[in-house]
MISETI-181123 format. One record per residue: residue number from 0; chain; z, y, x of N, C-alpha, C, CB in turn. Coordinates in Angstrom, 3 decimals. Glycine has a CB too. Layout:
REM residues N
+-----+----+----------+----------+----------+----------+----------+----------+----------+----------+----------+----------+----------+----------+
|   i | ch |     n_c3 |     n_c2 |     n_c1 |    ca_c3 |    ca_c2 |    ca_c1 |     c_c3 |     c_c2 |     c_c1 |    cb_c3 |    cb_c2 |    cb_c1 |
+-----+----+----------+----------+----------+----------+----------+----------+----------+----------+----------+----------+----------+----------+
| NUM |  A |        Z |        Y |        X |        Z |        Y |        X |        Z |        Y |        X |        Z |        Y |        X |
...
+-----+----+----------+----------+----------+----------+----------+----------+----------+----------+----------+----------+----------+----------+
***
This chain:
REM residues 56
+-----+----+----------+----------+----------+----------+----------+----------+----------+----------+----------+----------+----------+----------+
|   i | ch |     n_c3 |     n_c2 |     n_c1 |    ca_c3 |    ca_c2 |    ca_c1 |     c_c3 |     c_c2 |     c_c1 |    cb_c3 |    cb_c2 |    cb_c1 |
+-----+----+----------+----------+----------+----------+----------+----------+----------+----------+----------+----------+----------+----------+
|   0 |  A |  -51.265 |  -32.575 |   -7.544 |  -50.094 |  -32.206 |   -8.310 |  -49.744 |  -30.732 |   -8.094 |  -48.913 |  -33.096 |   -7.932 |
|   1 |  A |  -49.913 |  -30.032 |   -6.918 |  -49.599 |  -28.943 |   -7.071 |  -50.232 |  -27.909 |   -7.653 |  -49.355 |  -28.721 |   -6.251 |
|   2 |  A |  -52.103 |  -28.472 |   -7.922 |  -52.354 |  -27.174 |   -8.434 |  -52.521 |  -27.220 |   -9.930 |  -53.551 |  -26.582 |   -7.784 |
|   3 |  A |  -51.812 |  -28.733 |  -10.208 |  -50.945 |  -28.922 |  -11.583 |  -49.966 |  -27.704 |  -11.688 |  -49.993 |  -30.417 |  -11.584 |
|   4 |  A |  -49.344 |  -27.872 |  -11.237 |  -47.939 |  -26.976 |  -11.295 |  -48.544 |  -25.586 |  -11.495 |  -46.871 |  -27.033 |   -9.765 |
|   5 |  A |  -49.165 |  -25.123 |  -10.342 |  -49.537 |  -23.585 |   -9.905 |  -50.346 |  -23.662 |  -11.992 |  -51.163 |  -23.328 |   -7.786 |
|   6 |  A |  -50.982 |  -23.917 |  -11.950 |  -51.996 |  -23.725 |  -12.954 |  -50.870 |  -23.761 |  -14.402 |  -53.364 |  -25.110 |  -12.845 |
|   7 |  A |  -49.703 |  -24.107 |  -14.003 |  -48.827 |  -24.064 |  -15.227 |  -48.072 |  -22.817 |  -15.247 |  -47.848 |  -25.242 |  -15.293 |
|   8 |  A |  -47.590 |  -22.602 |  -14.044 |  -46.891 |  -21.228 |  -13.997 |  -47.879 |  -19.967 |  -14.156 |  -46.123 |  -21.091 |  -12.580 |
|   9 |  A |  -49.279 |  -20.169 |  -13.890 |  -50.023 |  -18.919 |  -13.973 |  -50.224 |  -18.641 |  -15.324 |  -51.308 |  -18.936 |  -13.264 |
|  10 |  A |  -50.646 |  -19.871 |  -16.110 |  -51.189 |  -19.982 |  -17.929 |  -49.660 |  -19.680 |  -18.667 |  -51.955 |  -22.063 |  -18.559 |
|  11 |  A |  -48.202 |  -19.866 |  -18.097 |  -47.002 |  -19.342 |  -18.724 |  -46.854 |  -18.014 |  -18.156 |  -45.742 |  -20.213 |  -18.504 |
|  12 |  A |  -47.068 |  -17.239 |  -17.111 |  -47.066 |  -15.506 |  -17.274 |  -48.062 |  -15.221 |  -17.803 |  -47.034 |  -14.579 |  -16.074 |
|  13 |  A |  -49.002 |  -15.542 |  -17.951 |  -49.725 |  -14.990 |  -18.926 |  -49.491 |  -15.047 |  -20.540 |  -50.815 |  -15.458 |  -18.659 |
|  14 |  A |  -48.940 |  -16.148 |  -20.785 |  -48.932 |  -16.307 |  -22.082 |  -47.197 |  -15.162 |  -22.563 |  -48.957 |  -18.324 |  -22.394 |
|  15 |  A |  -46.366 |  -15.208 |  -21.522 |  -45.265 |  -14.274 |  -21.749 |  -45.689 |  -12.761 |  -21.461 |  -44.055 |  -14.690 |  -20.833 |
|  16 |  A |  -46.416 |  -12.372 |  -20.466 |  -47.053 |  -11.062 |  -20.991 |  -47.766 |  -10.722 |  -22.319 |  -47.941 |  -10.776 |  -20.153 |
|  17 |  A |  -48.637 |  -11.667 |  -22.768 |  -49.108 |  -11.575 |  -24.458 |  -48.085 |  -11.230 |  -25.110 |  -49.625 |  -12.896 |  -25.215 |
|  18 |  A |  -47.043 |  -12.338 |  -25.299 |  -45.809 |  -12.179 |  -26.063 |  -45.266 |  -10.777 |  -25.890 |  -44.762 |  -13.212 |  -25.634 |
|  19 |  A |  -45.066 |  -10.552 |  -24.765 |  -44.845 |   -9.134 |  -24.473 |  -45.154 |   -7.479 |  -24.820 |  -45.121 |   -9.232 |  -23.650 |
|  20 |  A |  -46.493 |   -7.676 |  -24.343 |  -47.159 |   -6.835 |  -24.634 |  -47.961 |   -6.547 |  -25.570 |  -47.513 |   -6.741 |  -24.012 |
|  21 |  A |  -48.449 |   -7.854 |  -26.348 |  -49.350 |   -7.802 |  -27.368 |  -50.834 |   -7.605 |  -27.199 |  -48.938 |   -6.908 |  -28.096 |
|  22 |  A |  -51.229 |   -7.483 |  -28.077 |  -53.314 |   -7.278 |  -27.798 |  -53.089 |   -5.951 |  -27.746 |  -54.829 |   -7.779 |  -29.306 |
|  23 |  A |  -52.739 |   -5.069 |  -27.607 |  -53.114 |   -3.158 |  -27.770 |  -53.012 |   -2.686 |  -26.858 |  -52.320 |   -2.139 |  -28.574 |
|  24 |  A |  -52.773 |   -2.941 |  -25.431 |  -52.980 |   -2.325 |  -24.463 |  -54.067 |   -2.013 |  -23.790 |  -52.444 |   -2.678 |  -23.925 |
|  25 |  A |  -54.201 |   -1.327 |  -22.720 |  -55.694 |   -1.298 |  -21.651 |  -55.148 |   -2.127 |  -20.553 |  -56.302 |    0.462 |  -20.925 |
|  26 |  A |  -56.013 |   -2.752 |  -19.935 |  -55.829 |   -4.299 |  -19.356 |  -55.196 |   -3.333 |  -18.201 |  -57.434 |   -5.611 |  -18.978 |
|  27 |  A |  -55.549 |   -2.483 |  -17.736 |  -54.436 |   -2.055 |  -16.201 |  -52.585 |   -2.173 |  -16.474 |  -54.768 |    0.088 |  -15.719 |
|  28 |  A |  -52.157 |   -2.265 |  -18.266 |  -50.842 |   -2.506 |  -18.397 |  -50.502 |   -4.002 |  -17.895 |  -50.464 |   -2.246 |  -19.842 |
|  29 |  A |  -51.708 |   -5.333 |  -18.452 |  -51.587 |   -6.531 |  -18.435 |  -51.545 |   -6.901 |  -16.623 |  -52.800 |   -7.139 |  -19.401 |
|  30 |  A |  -52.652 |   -6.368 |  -16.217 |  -52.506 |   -6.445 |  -14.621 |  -51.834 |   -5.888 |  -13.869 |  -53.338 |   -6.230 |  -14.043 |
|  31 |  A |  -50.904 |   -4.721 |  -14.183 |  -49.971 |   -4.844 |  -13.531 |  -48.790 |   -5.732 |  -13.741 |  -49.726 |   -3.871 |  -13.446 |
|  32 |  A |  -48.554 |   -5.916 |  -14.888 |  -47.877 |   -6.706 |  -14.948 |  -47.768 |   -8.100 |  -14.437 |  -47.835 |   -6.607 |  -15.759 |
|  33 |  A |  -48.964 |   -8.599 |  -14.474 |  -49.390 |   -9.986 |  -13.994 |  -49.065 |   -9.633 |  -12.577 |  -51.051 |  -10.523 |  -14.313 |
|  34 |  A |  -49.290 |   -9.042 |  -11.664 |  -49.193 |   -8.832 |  -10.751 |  -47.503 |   -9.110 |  -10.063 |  -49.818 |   -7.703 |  -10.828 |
|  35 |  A |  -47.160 |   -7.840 |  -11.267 |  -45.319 |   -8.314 |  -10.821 |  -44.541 |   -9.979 |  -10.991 |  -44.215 |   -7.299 |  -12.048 |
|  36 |  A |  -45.351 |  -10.461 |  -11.925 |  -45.235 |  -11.838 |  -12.226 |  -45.297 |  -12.859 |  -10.782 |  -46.474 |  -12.155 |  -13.298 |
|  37 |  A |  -46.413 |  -12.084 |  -10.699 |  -46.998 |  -13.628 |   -9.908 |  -46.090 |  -13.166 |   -8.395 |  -49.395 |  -13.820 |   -9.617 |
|  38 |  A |  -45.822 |  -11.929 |   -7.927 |  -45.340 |  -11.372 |   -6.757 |  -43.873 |  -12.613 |   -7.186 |  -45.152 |   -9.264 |   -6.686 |
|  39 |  A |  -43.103 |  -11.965 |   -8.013 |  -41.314 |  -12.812 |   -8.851 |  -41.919 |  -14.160 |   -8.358 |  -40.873 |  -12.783 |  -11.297 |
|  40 |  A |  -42.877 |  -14.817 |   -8.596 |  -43.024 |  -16.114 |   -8.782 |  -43.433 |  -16.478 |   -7.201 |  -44.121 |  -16.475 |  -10.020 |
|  41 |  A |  -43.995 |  -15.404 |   -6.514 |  -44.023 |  -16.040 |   -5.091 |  -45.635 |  -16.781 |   -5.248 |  -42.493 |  -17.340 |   -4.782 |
|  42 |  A |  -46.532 |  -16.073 |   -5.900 |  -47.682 |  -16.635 |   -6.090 |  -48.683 |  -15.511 |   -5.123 |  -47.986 |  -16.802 |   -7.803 |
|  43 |  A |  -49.227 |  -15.704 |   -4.624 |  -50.062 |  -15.390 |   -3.297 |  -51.184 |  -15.100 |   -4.310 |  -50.340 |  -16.729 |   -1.931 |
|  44 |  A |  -51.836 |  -13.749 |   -4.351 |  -52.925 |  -13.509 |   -5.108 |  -54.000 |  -12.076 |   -4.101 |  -52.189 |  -13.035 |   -6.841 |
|  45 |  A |  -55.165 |  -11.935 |   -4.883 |  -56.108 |  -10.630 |   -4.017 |  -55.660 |   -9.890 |   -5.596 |  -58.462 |  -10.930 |   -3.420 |
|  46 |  A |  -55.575 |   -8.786 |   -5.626 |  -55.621 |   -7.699 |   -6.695 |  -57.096 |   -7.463 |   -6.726 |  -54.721 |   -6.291 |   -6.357 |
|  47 |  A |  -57.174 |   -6.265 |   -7.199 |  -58.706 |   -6.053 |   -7.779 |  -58.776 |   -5.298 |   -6.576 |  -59.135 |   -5.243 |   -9.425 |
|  48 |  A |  -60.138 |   -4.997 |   -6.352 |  -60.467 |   -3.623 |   -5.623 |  -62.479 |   -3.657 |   -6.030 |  -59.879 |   -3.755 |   -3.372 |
|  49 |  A |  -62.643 |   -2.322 |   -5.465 |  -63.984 |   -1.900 |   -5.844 |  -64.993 |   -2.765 |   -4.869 |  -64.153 |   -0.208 |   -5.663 |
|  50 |  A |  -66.015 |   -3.113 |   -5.134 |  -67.172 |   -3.176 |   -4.356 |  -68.670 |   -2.538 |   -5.060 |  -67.283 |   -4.710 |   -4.018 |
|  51 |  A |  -69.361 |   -2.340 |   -3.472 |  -70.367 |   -1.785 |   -3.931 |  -71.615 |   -2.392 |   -4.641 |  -70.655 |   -1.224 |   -3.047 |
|  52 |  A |  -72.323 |   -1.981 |   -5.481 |  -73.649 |   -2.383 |   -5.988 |  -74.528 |   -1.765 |   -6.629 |  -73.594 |   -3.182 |   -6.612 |
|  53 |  A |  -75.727 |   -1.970 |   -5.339 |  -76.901 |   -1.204 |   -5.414 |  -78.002 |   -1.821 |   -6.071 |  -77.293 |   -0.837 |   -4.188 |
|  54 |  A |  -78.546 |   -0.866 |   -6.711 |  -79.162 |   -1.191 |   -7.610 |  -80.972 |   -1.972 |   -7.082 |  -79.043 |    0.184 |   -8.469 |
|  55 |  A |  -81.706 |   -2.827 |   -7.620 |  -82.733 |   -3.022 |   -6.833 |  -84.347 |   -2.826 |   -7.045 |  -82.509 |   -4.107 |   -6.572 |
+-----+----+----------+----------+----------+----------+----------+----------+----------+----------+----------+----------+----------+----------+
***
């Protein structure tokens, strides 16, 4: 049940950032935003960061 719930509150900030923001942005507007979302909501997340990859 809970990751009922979790999986409801994540698919509703997302769907209110759309509403929000619309399709015309560059996704660093959507992720930050998501970010502030999920922080308000008390949702425990990793942000992005770089890793390396070498080529073979």
């Amino acid at each position: 049940m809970l990751e009922e719930n979790l999986s409801h509150k994540i698919i509703g900030i997302a769907m209110r950032l759309q509403n929000q923001y619309g399709s015309q942005h560059n996704e660093r507007i959507y992720q930050k935003g998501y970010e502030e979302q999920l922080t308000k909501e008390g949702i425990a997340y990793v942000g992005s960061y770089a890793i390396w990859v070498e080529n073979a």
